[in-house]
C-alpha positions, -999 to +999 in steps of 0.1 A: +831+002-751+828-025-781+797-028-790+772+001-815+752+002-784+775+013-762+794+041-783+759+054-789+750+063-752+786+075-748+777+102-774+741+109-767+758+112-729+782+139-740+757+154-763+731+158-737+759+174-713+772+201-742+733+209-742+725+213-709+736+241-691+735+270-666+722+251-633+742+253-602+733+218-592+742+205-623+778+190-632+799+215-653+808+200-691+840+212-702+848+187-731+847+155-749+877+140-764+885+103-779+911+081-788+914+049-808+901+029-781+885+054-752+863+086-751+872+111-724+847+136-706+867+169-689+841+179-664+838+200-629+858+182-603+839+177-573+865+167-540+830+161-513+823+127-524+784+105-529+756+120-513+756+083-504+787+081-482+772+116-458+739+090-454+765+066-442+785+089-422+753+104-401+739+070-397+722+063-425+697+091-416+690+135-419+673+153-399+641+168-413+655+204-420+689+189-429+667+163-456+651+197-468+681+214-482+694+179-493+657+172-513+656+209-523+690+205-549+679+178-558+643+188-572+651+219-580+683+203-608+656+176-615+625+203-625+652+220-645+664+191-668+623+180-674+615+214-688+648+213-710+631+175-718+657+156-704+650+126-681+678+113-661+664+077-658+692+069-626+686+092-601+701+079-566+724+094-540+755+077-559+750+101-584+754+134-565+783+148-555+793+174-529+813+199-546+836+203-516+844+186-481+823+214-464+793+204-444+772+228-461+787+224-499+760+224-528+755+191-546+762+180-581+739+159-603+759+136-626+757+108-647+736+109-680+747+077-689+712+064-695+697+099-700+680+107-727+659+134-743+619+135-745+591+153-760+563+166-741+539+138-746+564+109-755+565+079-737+599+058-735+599+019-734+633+009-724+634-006-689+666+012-675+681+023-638+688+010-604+669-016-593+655-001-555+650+032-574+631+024-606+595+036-607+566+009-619+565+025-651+594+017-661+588-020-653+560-014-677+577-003-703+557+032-705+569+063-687+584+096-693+596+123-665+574+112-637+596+084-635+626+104-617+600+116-596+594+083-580+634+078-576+636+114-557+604+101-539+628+069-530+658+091-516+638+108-498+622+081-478+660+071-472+670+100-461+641+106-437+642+067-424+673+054-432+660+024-452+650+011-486+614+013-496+610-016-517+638-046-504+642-081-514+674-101-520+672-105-559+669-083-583+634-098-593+623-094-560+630-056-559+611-054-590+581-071-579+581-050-544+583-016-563+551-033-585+530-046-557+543-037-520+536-002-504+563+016-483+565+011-447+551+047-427+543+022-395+580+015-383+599+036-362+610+068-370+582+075-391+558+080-360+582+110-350+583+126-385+560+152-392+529+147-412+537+172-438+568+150-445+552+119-449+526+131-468+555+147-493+568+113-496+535+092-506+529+120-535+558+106-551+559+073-541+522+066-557+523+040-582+498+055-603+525+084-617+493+106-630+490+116-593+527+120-585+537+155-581+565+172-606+598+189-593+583+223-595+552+213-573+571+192-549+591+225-543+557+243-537+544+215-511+544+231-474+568+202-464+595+225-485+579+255-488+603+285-486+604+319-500+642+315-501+633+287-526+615+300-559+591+277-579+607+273-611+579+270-645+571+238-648+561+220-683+534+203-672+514+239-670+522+236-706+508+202-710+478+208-689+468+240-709+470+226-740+448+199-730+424+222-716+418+243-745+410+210-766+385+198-743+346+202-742+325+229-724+317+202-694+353+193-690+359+227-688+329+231-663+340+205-642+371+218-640+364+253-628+341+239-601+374+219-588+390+252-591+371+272-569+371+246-543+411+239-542+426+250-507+453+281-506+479+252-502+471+240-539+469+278-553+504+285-545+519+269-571+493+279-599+501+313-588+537+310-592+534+294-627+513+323-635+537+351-622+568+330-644+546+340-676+544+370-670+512+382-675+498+418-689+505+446-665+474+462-679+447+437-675+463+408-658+462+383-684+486+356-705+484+350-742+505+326-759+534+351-763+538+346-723+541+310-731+567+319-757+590+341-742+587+317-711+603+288-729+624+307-745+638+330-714+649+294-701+660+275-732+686+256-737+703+233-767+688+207-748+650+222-750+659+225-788+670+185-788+638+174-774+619+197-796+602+213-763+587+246-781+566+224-803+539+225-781+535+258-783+515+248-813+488+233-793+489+265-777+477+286-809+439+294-801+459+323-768+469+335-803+432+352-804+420+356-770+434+360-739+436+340-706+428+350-671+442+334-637+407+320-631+403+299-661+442+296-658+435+280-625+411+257-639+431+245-670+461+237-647+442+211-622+450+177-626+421+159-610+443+128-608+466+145-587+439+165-565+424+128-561+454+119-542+456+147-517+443+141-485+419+167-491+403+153-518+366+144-497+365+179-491+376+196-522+352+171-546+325+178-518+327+218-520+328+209-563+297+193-561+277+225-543+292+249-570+266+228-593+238+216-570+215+245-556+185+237-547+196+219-516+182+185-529+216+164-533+209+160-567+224+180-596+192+188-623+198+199-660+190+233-654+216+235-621+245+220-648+234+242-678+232+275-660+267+269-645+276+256-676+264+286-694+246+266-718+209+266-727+194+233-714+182+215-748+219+219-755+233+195-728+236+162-737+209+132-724+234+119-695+235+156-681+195+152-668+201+144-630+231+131-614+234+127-579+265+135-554+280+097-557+282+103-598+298+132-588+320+125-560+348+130-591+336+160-605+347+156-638+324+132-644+301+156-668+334+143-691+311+115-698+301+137-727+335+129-745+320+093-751+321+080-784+291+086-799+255+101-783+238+072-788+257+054-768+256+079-741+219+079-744+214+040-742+241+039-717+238+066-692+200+079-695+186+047-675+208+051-644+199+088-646+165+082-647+172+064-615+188+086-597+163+117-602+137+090-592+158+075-557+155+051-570+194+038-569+211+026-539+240+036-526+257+006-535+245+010-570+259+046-576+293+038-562+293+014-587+281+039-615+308+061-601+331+034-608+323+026-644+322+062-647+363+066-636+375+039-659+353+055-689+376+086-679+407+073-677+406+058-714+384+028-718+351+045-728+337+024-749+340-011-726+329+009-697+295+022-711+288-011-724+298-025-685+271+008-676+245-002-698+243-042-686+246-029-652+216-013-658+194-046-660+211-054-622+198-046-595+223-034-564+218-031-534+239-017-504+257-038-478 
């Protein structure tokens, strides 16, 4: 320890231990101590050794149900340090101990070396970790908690198979399978593993981490559900909320239609964020004291650290009304996440009939404004007629957040106009549909301009 570097993760190491506390997965602190030349951390001894050496020991493989109660510790420590704000950053079986020699012992996390704490909606930059467990974020120098999700997503596909996902014999060749290759589900055993486990893995090993699942909905999935295993709140609830109440009336629209068209699977877990809060035992509902006292009722130092219970700021207009589980159920769908389910045909299908009535595959202003609840002249130009392909991601009515109306109008009107006419192929609107997506996820302005040149083009359909 001789550099300024090094002395400063030692500290923020201990500091993030003293702060975080009161998990039975987690490593007990007892205290730090330092000499001229060493610092010395007194914490829980654990005599069962590296989750690592009991892979190695059953043949580099679990069982299913054995992998559950492994995988189960493991995101239920993980959910609990993300809604304190920590991220661990070098999650892997080295760092989990057993606290005893006992077959059936309970598991330790360690190791917060290269932990650190993080706000809600701060990204880190630093490219950290193990090499086979790091998520493609990281490599990109922009990630925040969903990046331990992709590690867990790693040791689980270990544990289930026996081998890494993402191989090579250099370092740089690790890092450029985690970025371009996809995990093996072909090879023997997978063909004998049960669908529900593969499909856990893929959730967390997407490389698109807007569609990975958090600790608290991994623990909901029906590959580990269990009522011996309680959901524990999640921050993203808080995230999702607060983005909901900024957003427009169509948002908010689309939304609710993806809602109502979820499966039982996927209301599980809203339901069990919405019991954590707590809501009104006299009509049902949360404001933001609920949101308050659920922070708080699992607060830590470290929460304080990473200045979690500042978005409860965002949270101010539950100050003056009140939220029911159906809008509740709306604001907490990430469509990124639904759009990686295997369901996601179906559910985007069934979203499209809560706005299309007439039967006619084709969604008219009035359809949009009376589930809408607006008055027709109030929707905006691109609202006129959109058919199921614009739709086949239902929050496409977002398209209203575009920069200004006027592009909207010269943009979007034409290939409306189509459409109400049939006069778009299908290749055409898949291609709208397109344009549509990356105008969603951030690039608004390039992708309307892309719309409104693609206009002039004619498609047609292989």
């Amino acid at each position: 320890m001789t550099t300024a570097i090094s002395i400063e993760d030692v500290r923020r190491e201990v500091k993030i231990l003293k702060a975080l506390s009161g998990h039975s997965n987690l490593v007990k602190f007892y205290d730090a101590c330092e000499d001229a030349l060493n610092v010395y951390i007194i914490m829980e001894l654990c005599e069962g050794g590296e989750l690592l050496d009991r892979i190695l020991s059953r043949g580099g493989r679990y069982t299913e149900d054995d992998a559950k109660v492994i995988i189960k510790q493991i995101l239920s420590v993980v959910a609990f340090c993300h809604l304190q704000g920590v991220v661990h950053r070098d999650l892997k079986p080295e760092n989990f101990l057993f606290s005893t020699r006992d077959e059936h012992s309970p598991m330790k996390l360690i190791d917060f070396g290269l932990s650190d704490f993080i706000r809600p909606d701060e990204r880190l930059n630093d490219i950290v970790g193990s090499a086979y467990y790091v998520a493609p974020e990281v490599l990109h120098r922009s990630y925040s908690t969903e990046a331990d999700m992709w590690s867990v997503g790693v040791i689980t596909y270990i544990l289930l198979c026996g081998s890494r996902p993402f191989w090579a014999r250099t370092e740089s060749g690790i890092f450029r399978s985690v970025l371009r290759a996809d995990p093996n589900f072909d090879d023997s055993p997978w063909a004998s593993i049960s669908p529900e486990a593969k499909d856990f893995v893929k959730r967390l090993l997407n490389k698109d981490y807007r569609k990975r699942m958090t600790a608290a909905q991994a623990l909901s999935h029906p590959w580990l559900r269990d009522e011996c295993c309680p959901v524990p709140l999640d921050i993203l609830v808080f995230k999702l909320v607060k983005a909901h109440l900024r957003s427009t009336p169509f948002k908010r629209a689309a939304l609710k239609a993806l809602s109502r068209a979820i499966t039982e699977d996927e209301l599980i877990y809203a339901r069990a964020q919405y019991n954590l809060l707590q809501p009104s035992s006299q009509d049902g509902r949360i404001c933001i004291e609920n949101f308050r006292m659920a922070l708080l009722q699992n607060s830590t130092d470290a929460m304080k650290e990473s200045r979690t219970l500042d978005i409860l700021s965002a949270l101010e207009p539950l100050a003056y009304r009140r939220m029911d589980f159906e809008e509740f159920r709306a604001a907490t769908i990430s469509p990124y996440q639904l759009e990686a389910s295997s369901m996601w045909d179906e559910i985007a299908s069934t979203a499209f009939e809560c706005f299309e009535q007439e039967g006619n595959r084709v969604i008219t202003i009035e359809e949009l404004a009376q589930f809408a609840h607006h008055a027709p002249f109030n929707l905006p130009p691109q609202c006129l007629c959109l058919s199921r392909c614009l739709l086949s991601c239902c929050s496409l009515l977002l398209l209203r957040e575009a920069e200004t109306e006027a592009e909207v109008q010269g943009a979007a009107a034409p290939e409306c106009a189509a459409v109400g006419k049939g006069q778009i192929s299908e290749g055409r609107k898949h291609r709208v549909a397109s344009l549509v997506k990356h105008a969603l996820d951030g690039a608004r302005k390039d992708a309307l301009k892309q719309l409104k040149r693609g206009c002039s083009t004619p498609i047609t359909s292989g």
